[in-house]
C-alpha positions, 0 to 999 in steps of 0.5 A: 034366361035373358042376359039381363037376368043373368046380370041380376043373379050375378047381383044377387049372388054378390049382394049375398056374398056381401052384403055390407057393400053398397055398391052391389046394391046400386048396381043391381039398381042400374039393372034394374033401371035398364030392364024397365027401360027396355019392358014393352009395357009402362006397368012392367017398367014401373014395377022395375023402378019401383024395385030400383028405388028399393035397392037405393034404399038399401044402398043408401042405409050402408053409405048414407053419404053416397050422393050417386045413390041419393040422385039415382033414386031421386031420379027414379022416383021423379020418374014413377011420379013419387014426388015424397018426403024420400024425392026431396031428401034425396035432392037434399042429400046429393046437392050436400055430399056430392056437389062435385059429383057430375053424374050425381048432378046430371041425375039431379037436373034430370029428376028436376026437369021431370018434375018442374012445375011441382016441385016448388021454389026451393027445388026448382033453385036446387035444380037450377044449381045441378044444372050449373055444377054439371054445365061445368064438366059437361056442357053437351049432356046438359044441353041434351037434357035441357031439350029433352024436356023443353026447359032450356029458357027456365033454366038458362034464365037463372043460371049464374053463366060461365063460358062452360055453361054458355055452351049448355044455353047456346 
């Protein structure tokens, strides 16, 4: 058995020793997230994040106004290309119950950045706020995501520039 395995079973004793936490359930799902990270073929990572999103599912239907499980699972799906109903409840969801939320916001911007280009006005706006909400606390983290994916002009461009967010353009 690898280490991941015995971190998922240890989740999976938690989640049925109690079951009503939700935080076991996103738990579980950042290990699962990992495990796909670390799979050495992109059908394996999929079927891994596929499971991931369902644990946010579940996490979510305990803690509705979670917004770190609402950005993981947005994130996830922009990932697996499942740009659905769920994808822009979610982006909904976590801008409403967690706009000061940093990691929920990274999460955001990063779900954005991936699907920029078919996520359409509204959610490239929201996309654009996420990164200005997480500039604020984390300028370094948004300009590494702002490289990642190549969008620093389209995003820089329409944000409302403070000092923090200068040094997330610069």
């Amino acid at each position: 058995m690898s280490d991941i395995d015995a971190v998922l079973a240890k989740t999976d004793t938690m989640i049925n020793a109690w079951p009503q936490r939700a935080e076991y359930y996103d738990l579980k799902a950042k290990v699962l997230w990992y495990r796909a990270v670390v799979e050495k073929t992109p059908t394996e990572a999929n079927l891994f994040l596929l499971d991931a999103i369902e644990m946010h599912d579940h996490a979510i239907s305990l803690r509705p106004q979670w917004p770190y499980s609402w950005s993981s699972r947005s994130l996830l799906k922009s990932y697996v290309g499942q740009l659905d109903d769920d994808f822009y409840l979610g982006f909904d969801a976590a801008a409403k119950y967690g706009p000061w939320e940093k990691s929920s916001n990274l999460m955001l911007l990063e779900a954005g950045l991936v699907s920029w280009g078919k996520i359409g006005s509204r959610y490239t706006s929201l996309t654009v706020q996420a990164a200005e909400r997480a500039a604020a606390h984390d300028p370094q983290s948004v300009k590494v995501l702002l490289k990642k994916y190549g969008k620093k002009y389209p995003v820089c461009s329409q944000m409302q520039i403070s000092p923090r967010q200068t040094k997330a353009c610069s």
